[in-house]
Biopython code that builds the backbone (N, CA, C, O; Angstrom):
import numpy as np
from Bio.PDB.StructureBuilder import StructureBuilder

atoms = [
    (1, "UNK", "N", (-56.269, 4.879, 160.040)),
    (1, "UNK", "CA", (-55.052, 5.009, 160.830)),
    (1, "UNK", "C", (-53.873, 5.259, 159.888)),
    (1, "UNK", "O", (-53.631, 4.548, 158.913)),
    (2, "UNK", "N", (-53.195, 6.275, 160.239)),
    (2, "UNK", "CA", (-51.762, 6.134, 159.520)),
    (2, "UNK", "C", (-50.797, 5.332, 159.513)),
    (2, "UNK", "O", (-50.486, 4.808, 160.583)),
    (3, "UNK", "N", (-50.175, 5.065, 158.497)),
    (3, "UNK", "CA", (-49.196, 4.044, 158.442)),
    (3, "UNK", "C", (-47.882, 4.622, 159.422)),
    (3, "UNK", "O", (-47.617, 5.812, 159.588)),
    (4, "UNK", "N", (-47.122, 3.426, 160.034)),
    (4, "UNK", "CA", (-45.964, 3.659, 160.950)),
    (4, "UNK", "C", (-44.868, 4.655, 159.978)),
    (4, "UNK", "O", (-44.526, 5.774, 160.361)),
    (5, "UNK", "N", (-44.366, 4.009, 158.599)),
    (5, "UNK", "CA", (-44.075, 4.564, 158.094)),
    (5, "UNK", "C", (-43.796, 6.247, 157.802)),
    (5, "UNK", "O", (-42.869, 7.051, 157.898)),
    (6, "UNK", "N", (-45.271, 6.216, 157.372)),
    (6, "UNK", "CA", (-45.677, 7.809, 156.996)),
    (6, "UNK", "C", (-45.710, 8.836, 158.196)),
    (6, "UNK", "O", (-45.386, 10.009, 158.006)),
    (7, "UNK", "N", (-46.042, 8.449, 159.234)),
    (7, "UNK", "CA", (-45.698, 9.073, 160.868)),
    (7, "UNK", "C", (-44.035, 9.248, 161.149)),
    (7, "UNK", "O", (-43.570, 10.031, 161.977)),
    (8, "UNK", "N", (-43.289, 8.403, 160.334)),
    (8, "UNK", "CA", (-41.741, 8.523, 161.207)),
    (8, "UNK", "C", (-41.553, 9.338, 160.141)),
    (8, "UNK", "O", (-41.245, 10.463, 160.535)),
    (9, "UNK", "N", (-41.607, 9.254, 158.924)),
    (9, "UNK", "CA", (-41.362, 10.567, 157.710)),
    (9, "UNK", "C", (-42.000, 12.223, 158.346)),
    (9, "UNK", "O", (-41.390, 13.282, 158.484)),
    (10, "UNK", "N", (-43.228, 11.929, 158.586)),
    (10, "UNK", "CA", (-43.950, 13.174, 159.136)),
    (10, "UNK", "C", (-42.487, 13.625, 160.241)),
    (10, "UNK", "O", (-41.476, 14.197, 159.835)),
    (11, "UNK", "N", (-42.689, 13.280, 161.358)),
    (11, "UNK", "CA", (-41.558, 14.012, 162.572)),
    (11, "UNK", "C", (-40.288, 13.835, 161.859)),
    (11, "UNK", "O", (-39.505, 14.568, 162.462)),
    (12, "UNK", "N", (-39.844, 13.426, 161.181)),
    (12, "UNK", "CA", (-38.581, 13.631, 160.637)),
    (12, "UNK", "C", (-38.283, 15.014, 159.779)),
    (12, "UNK", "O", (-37.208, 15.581, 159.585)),
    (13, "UNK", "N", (-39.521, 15.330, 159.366)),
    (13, "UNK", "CA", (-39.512, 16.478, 158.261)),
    (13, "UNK", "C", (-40.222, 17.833, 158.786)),
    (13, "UNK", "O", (-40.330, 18.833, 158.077)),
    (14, "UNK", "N", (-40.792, 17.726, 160.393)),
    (14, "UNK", "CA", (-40.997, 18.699, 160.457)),
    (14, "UNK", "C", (-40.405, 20.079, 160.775)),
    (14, "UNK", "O", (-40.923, 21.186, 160.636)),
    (15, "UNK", "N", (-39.204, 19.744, 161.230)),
    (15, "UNK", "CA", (-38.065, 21.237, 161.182)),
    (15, "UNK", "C", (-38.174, 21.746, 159.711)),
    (15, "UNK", "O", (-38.351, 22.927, 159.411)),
    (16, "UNK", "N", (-37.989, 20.249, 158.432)),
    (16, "UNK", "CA", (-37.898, 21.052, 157.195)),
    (16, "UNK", "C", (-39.283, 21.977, 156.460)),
    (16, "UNK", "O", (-39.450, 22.912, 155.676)),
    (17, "UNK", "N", (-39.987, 21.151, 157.180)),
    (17, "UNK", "CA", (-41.487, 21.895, 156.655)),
    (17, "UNK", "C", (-41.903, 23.244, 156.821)),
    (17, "UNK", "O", (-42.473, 24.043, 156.077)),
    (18, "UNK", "N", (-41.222, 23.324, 158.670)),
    (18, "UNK", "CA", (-41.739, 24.783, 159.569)),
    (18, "UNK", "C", (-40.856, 25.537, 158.434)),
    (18, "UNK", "O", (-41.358, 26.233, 157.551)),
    (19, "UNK", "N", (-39.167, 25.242, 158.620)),
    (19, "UNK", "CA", (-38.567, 26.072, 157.432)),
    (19, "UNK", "C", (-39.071, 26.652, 156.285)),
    (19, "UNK", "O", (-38.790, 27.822, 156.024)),
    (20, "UNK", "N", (-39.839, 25.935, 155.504)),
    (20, "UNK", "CA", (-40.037, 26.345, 154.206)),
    (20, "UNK", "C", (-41.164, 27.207, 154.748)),
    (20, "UNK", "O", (-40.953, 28.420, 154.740)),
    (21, "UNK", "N", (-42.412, 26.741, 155.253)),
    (21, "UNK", "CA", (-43.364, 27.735, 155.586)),
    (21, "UNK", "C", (-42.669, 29.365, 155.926)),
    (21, "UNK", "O", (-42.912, 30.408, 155.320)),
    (22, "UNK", "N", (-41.703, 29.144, 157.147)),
    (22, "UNK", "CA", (-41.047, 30.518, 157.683)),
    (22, "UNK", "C", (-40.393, 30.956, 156.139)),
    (22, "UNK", "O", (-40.353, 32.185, 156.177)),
    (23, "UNK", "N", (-39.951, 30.570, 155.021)),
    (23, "UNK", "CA", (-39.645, 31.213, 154.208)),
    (23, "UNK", "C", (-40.049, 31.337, 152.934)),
    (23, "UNK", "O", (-39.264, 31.723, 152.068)),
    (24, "UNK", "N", (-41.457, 30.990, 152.638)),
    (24, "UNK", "CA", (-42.698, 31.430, 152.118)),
    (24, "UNK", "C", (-43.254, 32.217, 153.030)),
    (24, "UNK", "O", (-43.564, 33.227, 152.398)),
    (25, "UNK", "N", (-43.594, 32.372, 154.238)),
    (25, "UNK", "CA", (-43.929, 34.403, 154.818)),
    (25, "UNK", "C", (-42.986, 34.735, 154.773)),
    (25, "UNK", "O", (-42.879, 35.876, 155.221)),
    (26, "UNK", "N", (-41.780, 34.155, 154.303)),
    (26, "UNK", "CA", (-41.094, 35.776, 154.579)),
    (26, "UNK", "C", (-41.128, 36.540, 153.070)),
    (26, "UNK", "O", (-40.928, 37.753, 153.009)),
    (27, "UNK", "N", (-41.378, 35.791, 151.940)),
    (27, "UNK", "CA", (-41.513, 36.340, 150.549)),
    (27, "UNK", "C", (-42.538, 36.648, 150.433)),
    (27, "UNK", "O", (-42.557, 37.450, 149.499)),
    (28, "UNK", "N", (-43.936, 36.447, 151.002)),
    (28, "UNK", "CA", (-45.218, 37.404, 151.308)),
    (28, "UNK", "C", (-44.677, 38.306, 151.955)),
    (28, "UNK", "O", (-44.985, 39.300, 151.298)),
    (29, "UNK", "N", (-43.885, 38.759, 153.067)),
    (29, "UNK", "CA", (-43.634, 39.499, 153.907)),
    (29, "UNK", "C", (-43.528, 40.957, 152.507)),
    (29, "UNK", "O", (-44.107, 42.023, 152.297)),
    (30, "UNK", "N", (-42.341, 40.076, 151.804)),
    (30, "UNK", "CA", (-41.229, 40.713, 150.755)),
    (30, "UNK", "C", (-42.291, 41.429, 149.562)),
    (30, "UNK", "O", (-41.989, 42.489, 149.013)),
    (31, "UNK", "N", (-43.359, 40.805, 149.307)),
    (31, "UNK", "CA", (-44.276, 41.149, 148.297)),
    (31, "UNK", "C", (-44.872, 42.627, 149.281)),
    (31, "UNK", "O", (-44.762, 43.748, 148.786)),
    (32, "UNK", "N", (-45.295, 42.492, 150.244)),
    (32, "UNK", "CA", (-45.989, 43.650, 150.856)),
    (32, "UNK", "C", (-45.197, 44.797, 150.940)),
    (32, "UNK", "O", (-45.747, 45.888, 150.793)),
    (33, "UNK", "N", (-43.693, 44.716, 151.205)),
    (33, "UNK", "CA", (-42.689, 45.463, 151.319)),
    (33, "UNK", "C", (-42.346, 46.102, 149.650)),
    (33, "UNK", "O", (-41.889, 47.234, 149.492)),
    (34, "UNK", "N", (-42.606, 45.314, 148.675)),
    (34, "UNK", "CA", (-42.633, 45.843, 147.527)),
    (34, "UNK", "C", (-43.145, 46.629, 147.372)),
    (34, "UNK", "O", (-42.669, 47.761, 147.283)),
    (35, "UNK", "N", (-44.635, 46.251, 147.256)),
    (35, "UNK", "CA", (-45.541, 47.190, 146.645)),
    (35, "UNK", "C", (-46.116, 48.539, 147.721)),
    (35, "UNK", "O", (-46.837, 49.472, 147.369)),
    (36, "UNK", "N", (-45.703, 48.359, 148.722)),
    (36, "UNK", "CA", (-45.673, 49.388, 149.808)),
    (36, "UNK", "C", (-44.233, 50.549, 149.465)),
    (36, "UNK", "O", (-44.345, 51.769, 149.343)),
    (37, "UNK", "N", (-43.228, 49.930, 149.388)),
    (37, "UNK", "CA", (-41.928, 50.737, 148.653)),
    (37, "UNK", "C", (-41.643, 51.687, 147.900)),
    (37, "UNK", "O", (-42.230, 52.758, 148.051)),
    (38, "UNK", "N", (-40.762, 51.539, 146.997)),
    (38, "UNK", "CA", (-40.401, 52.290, 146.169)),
    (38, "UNK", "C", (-39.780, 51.629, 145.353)),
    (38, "UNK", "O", (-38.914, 52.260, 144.748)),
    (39, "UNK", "N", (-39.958, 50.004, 144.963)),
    (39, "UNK", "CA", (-39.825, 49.137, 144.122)),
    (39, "UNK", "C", (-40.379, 49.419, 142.754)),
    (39, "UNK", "O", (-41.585, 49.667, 142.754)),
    (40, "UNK", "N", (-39.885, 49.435, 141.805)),
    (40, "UNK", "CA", (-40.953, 49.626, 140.196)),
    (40, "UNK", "C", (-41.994, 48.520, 140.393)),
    (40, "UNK", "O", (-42.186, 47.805, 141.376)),
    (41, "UNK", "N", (-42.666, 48.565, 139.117)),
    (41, "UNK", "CA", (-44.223, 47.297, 139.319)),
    (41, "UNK", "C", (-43.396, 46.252, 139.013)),
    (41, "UNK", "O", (-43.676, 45.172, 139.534)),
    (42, "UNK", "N", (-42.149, 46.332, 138.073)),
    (42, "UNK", "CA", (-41.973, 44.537, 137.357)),
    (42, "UNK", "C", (-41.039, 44.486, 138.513)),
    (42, "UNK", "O", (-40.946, 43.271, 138.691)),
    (43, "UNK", "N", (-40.193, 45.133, 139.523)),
    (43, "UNK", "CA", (-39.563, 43.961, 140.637)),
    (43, "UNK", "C", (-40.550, 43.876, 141.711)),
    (43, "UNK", "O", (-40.372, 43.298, 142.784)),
    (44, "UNK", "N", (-41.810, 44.616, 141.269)),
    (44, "UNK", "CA", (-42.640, 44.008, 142.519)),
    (44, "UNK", "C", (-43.475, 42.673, 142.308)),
    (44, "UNK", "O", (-43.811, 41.782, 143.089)),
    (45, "UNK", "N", (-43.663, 42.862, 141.068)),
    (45, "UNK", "CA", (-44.547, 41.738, 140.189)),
    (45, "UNK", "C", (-43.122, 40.350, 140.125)),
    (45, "UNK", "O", (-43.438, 39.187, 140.375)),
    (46, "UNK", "N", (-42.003, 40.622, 139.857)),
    (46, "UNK", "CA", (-41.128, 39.649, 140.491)),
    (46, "UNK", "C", (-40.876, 38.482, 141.779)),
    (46, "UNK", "O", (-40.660, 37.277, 141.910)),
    (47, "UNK", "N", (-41.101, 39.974, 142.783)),
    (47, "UNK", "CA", (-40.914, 39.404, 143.909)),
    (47, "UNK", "C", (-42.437, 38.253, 144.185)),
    (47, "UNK", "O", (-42.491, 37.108, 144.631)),
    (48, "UNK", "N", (-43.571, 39.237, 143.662)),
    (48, "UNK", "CA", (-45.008, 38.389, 144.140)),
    (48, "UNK", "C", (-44.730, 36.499, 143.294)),
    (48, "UNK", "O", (-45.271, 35.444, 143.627)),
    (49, "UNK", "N", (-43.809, 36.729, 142.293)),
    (49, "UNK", "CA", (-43.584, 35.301, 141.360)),
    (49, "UNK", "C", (-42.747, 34.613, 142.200)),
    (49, "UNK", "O", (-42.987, 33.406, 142.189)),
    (50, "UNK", "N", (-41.782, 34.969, 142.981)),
    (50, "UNK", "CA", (-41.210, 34.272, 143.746)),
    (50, "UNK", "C", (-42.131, 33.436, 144.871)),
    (50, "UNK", "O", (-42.266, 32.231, 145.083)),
    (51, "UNK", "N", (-42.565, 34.347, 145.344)),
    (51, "UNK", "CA", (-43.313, 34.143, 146.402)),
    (51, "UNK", "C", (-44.385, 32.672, 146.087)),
    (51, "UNK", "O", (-44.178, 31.545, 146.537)),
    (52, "UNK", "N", (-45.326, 33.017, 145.360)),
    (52, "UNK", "CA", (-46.202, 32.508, 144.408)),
    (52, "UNK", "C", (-45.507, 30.797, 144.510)),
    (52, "UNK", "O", (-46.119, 29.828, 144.959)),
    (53, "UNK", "N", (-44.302, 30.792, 144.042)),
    (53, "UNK", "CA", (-43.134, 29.763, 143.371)),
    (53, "UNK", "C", (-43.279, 28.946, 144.915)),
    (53, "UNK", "O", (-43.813, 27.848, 145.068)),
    (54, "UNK", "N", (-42.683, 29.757, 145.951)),
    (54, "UNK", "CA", (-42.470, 29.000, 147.206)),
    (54, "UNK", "C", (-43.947, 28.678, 147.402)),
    (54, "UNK", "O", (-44.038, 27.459, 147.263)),
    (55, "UNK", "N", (-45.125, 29.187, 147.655)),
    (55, "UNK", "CA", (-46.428, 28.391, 147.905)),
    (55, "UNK", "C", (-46.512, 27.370, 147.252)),
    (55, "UNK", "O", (-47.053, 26.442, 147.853)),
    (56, "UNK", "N", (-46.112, 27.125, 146.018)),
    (56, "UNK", "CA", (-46.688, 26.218, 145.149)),
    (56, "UNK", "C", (-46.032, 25.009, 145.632)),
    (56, "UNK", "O", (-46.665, 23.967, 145.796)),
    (57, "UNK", "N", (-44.579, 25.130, 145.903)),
    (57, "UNK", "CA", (-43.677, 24.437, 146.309)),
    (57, "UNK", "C", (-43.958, 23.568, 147.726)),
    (57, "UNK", "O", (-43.878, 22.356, 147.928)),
    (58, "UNK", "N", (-44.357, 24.797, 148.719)),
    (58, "UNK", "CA", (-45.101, 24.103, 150.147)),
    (58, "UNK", "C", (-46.211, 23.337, 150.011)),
    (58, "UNK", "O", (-46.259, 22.479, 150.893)),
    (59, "UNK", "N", (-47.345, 23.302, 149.070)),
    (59, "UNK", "CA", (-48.506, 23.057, 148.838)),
    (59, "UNK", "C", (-47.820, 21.736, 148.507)),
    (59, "UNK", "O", (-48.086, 20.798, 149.258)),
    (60, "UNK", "N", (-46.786, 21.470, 147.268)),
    (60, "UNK", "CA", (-46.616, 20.123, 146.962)),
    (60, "UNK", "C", (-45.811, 18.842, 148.246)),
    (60, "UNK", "O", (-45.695, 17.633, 148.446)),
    (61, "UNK", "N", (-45.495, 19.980, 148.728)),
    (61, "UNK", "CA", (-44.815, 19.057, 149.723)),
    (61, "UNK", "C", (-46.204, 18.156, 151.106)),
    (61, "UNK", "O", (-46.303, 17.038, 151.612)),
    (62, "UNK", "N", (-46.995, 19.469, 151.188)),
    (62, "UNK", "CA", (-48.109, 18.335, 152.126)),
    (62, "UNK", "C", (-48.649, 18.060, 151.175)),
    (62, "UNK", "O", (-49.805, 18.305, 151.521)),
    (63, "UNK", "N", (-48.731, 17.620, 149.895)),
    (63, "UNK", "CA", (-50.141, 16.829, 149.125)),
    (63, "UNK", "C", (-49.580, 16.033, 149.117)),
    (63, "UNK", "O", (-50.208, 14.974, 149.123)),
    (64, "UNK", "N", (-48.206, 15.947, 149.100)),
    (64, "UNK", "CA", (-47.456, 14.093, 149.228)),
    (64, "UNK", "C", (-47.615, 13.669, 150.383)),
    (64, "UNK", "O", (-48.085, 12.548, 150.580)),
    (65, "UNK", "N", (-47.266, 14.454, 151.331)),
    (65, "UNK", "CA", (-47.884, 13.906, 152.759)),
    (65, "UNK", "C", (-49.368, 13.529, 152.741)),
    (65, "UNK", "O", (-49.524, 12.308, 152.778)),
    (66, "UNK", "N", (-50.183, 14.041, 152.708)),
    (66, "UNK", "CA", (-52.224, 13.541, 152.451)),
    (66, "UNK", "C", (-52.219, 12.232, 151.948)),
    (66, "UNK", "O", (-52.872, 11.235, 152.259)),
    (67, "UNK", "N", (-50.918, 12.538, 150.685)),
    (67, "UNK", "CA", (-51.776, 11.042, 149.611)),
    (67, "UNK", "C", (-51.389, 9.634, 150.050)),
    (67, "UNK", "O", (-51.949, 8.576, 149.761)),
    (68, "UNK", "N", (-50.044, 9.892, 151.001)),
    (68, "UNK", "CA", (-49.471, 9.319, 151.255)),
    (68, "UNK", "C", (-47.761, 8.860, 150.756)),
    (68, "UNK", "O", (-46.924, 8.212, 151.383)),
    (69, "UNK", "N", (-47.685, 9.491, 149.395)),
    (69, "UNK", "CA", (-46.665, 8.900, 148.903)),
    (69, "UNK", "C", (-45.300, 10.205, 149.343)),
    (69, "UNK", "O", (-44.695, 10.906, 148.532)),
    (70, "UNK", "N", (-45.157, 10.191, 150.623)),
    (70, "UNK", "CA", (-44.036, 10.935, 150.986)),
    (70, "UNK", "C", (-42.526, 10.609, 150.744)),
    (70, "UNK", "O", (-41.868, 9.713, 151.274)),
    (71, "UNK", "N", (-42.133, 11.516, 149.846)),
    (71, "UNK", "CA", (-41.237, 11.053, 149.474)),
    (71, "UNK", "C", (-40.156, 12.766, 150.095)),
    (71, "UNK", "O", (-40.467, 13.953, 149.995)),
    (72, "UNK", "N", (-38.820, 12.063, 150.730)),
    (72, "UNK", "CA", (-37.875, 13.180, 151.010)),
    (72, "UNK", "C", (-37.741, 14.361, 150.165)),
    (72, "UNK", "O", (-37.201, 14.047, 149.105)),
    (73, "UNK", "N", (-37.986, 15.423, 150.223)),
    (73, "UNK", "CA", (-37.516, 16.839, 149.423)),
    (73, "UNK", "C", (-36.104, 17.548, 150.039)),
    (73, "UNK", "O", (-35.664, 18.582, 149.538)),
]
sb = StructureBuilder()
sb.init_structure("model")
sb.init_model(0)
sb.init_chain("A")
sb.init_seg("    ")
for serial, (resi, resn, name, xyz) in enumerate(atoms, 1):
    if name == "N":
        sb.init_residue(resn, " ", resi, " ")
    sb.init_atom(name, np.array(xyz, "f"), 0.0, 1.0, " ", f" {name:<3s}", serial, name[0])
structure = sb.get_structure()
């Protein structure tokens, strides 16, 4: 069972969560739009690092949620 705790953190953070997700696709969006473009390779290879940056970023935010130790971002 989840702790009371970790449940009132969960609904508290989920506007901020959907956010970040909606803006990690939108920098996948931005990577496809690159390399589909008329972008050179290094601002396309840029944009894919950005992108990359925000996954890594979303990923850390639910592994604190899993482990439990949710802490505000």
């Amino acid at each position: 069972m989840v702790s009371y705790a970790l449940r009132v953190h969960t609904i508290e953070n989920t506007k901020r969560r959907f956010a970040r997700a909606r803006r990690t696709r939108d920098r996948l969006e931005a990577v496809e739009r690159a390399f589909d473009g008329d972008l050179g390779c290094a601002a396309a290879l840029q944009t894919a690092t950005l992108a990359r940056g925000a996954l890594d970023e979303l990923m850390r935010g639910s592994s604190r949620l899993i482990s439990g130790s949710a802490v505000a971002s």
